[in-house]
C-alpha positions in Angstrom: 233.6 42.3 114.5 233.5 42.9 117.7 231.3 40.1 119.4 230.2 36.8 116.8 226.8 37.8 115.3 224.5 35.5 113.1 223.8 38.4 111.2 225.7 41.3 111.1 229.5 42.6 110.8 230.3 45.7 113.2 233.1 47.6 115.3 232.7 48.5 118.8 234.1 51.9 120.0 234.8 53.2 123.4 232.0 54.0 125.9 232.5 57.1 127.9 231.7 58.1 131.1 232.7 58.5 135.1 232.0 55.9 138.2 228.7 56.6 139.1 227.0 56.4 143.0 226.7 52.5 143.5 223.7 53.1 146.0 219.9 52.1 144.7 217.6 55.0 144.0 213.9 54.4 145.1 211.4 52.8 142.2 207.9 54.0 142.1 205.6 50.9 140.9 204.1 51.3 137.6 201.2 49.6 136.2 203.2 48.5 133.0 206.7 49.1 132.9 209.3 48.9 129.5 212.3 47.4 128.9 214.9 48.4 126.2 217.0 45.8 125.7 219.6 46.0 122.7 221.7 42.7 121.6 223.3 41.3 118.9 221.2 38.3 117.1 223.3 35.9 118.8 222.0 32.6 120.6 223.2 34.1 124.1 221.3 37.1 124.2 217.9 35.5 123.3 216.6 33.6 127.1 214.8 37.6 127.3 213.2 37.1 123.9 212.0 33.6 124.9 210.4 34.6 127.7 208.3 37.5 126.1 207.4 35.1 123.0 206.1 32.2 126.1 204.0 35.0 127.5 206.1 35.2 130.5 206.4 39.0 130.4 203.1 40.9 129.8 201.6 39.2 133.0 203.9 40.5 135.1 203.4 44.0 133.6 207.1 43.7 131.5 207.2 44.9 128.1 209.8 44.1 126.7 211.1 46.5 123.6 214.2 44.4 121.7 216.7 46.7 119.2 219.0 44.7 117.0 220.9 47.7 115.9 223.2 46.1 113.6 225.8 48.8 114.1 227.5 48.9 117.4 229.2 52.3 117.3 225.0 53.4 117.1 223.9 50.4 119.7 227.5 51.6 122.1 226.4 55.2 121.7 222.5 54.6 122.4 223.1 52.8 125.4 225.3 55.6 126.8 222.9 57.8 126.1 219.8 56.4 127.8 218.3 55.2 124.8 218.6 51.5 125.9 218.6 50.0 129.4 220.1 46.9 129.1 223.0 45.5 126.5 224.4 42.6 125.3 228.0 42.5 125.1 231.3 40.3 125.4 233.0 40.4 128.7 236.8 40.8 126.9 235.4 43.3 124.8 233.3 45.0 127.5 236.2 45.8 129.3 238.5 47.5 126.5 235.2 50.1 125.7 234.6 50.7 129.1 238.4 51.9 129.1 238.2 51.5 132.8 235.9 53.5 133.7 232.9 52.0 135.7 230.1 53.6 134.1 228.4 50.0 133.7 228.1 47.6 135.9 227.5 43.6 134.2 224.1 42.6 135.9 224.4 38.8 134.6 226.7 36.2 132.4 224.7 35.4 129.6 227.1 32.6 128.2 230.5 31.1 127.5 232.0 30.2 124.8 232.8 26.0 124.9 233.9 24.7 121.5 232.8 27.8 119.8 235.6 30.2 119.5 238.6 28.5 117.5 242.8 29.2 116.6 242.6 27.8 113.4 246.1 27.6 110.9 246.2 27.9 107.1 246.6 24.3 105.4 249.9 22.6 105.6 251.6 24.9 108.1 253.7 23.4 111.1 254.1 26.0 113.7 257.7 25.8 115.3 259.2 27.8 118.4 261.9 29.7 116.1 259.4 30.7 113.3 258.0 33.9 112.2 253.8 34.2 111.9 251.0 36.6 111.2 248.5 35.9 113.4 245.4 37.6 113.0 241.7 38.4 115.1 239.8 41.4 115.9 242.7 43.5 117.6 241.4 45.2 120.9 238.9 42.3 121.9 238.6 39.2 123.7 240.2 37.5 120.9 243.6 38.7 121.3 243.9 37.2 125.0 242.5 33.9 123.8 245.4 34.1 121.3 247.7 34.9 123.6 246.8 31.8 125.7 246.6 30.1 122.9 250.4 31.0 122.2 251.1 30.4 125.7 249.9 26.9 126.0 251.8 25.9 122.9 254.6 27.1 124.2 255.0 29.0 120.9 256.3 32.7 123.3 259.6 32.7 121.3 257.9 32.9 117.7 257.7 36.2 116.1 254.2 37.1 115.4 253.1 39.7 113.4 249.4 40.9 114.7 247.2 41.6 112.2 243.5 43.3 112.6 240.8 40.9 110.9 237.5 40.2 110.9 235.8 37.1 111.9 234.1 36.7 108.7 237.7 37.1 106.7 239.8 34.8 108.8 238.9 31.6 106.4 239.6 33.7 103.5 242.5 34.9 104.1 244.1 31.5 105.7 243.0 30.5 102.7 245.2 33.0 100.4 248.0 32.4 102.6 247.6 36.0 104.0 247.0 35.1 107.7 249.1 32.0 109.1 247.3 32.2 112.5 244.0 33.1 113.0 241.3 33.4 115.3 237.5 33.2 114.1 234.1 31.4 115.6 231.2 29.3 114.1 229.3 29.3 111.7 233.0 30.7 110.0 235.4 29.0 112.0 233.5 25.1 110.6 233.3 26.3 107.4 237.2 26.6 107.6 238.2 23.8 108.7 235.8 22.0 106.0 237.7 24.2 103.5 241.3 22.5 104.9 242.1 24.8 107.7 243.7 23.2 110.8 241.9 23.6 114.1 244.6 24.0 117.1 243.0 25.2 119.6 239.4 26.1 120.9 237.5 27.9 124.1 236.9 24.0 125.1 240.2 24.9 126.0 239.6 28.0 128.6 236.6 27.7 129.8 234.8 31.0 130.9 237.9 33.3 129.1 235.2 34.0 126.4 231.8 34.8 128.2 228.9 37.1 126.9 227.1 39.2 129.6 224.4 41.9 130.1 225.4 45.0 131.4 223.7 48.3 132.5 224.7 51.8 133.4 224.9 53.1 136.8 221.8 55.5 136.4 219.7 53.1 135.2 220.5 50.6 138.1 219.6 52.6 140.8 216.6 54.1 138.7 214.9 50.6 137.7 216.6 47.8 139.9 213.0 46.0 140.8 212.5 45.7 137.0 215.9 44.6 136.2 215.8 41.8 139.1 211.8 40.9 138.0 213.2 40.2 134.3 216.2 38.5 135.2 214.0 35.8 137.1 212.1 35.2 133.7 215.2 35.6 131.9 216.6 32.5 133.6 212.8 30.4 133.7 214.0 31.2 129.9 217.3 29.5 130.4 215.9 26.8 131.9 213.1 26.3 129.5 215.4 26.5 126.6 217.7 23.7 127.3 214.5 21.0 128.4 212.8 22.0 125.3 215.8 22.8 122.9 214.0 22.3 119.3 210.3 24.3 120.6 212.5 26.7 121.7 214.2 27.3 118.7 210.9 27.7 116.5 209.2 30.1 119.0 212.8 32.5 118.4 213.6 31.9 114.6 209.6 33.0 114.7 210.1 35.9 116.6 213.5 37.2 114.7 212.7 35.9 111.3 215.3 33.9 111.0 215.7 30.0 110.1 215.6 27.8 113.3 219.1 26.0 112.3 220.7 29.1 112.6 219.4 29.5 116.4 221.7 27.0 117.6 223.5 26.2 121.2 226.4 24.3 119.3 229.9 25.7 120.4 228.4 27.9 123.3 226.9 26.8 127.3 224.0 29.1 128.3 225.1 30.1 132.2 221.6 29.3 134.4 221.0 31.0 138.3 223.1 29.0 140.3 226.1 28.6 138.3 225.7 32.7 138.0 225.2 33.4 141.8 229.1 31.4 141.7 230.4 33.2 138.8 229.2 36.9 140.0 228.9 36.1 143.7 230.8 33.6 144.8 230.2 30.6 147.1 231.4 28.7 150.0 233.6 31.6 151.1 235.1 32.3 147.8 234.7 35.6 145.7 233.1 35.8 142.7 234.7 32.5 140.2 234.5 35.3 137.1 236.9 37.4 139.0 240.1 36.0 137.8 239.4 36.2 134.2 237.8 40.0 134.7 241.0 40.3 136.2 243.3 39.0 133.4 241.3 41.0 131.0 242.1 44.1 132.6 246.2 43.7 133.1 246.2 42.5 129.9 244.7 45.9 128.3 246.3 47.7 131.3 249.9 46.8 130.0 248.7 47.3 126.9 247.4 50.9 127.5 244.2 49.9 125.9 242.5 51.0 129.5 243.5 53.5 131.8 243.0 52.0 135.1 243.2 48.4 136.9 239.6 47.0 137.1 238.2 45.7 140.1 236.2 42.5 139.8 233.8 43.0 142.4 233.3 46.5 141.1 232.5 45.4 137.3 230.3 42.7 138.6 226.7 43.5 139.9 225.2 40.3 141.3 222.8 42.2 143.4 220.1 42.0 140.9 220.0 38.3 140.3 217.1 36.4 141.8 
């Protein structure tokens, strides 16, 4: 799967599409305006839904219209379309179906992984420098550069691995079997695993910001509706905000609103990103560029030399922070 879901198990395919005008298109005011906004059920994408189910929205004239698609190939081709004007998607992942071309810009970083993303081995198993491994994660994503780094920082370059395509949800299965030596997987999997006897070697403690979440738009709609994308940003981060002073009333007021049991709307293993550490990852501060640039950066020469995308990304092209408040 392509980005860690509470509830369902999907495969992401490539967007298509040319660089579109980056200039801003006028916005005629509206007396009540929509947003389509299409996510995954996972904790990250949710500070929109809070702030429609605290009445945050409606005042302001926002109505906000959520789709849980449940099949990204739909929710991927949807969004190109038009039908959606705002996703939720990984930034690793992001990159590979964009295949370099800039036909979305990422308007905010949702969140990062920290704790929640793990290399887990099957029981038993000592990794050595001179041994031969199948390693396995959801080829094409974010997951293979975390396990690259992973294999990096353990020094581990001179083993033979064996790459192997697998889902999130299979990783503890097949560790299990002995069918994956390696693998990569998150929570609620990834715990359940290492109850099970798996041995946690790594986590995204470990590279902090590598696995972020973000929102992204297209072009068209950016210039088309950039006062209501910068209006439901500011109550998207009053969410933010809210969320993490009032953790457990926020989670009844979302399991509420997406039927789901509040235990399994949890923060454990991820960091929401709030406005100011946003304005440093997309913008940049004290002189510097953008803080997210390097690992937009690293995404894209990894896929580049790959030939998984066909151009070099530029940072400050993939990353819109005109829109934040």
């Amino acid at each position: 799967m392509r980005r860690r879901q509470l509830l369902h198990a999907v495969a992401a395919p490539a967007l298509a599409g040319g660089l579109a005008a980056c200039g801003r298109a006028p916005e005629l005011p509206q007396a009540n305006e929509t947003l389509r906004l299409a996510i995954d059920l996972w904790p990250g994408y949710l500070p929109g839904v809070l702030a429609d189910e605290l009445g945050w929205l409606s005042p302001e004239r926002i109505q906000l219209k959520v789709f849980y698609p449940g099949d990204t190939d739909k929710m991927l081709a949807d969004f190109t379309a038009g039908r959606y004007d705002v996703m939720g998607a990984s930034l690793g992942d992001l990159i590979t179906i964009t295949r370099g071309h800039l036909a979305v810009k990422v308007i905010t970083i949702t969140d990062e992984s920290a704790g929640g993303d793990m290399v887990l081995a099957r029981p038993g198993l000592k990794l050595r420098p001179d041994g031969h491994y199948t390693i396995g994660t959801n080829l094409g994503g974010f997951g293979e550069v975390f396990l690259q780094e992973f294999i990096r920082r353990q020094h581990l370059e001179s083993a033979q691995w064996s790459w192997v395509n697998a889902d999130a949800a299979e990783v503890p299965s097949l560790l299990g079997a002995g069918k994956l030596d390696v693998g990569h997987t998150w929570d609620p999997y990834a715990s359940r695993a290492v109850a099970a006897g798996a041995q946690r070697l790594f986590t995204s403690l470990d590279t902090p910001g590598l696995v972020s979440d973000v929102l992204v738009a297209t072009n068209a709609t950016i210039q088309r509706r950039s006062r209501l994308l910068k209006r439901f940003l500011r109550f998207w981060f009053q969410a933010v905000d809210w969320w993490l002073a009032h953790p457990d009333e926020a989670r009844k007021l979302l399991a509420r609103r997406v039927n789901m049991e509040p235990e399994r709307i949890s923060l454990q293993g991820l960091r929401l990103i709030n406005l100011p550490r946003n304005r440093q990852l997309m913008i940049g501060a004290d002189g510097k560029g953008p803080a997210l640039a390097p690992i937009v950066q690293r995404y894209s020469d990894y896929f580049v030399d790959k030939g998984s995308v066909v151009r070099p990304l530029i940072p400050t092209d993939l990353l819109d922070g005109e829109l934040l408040p």
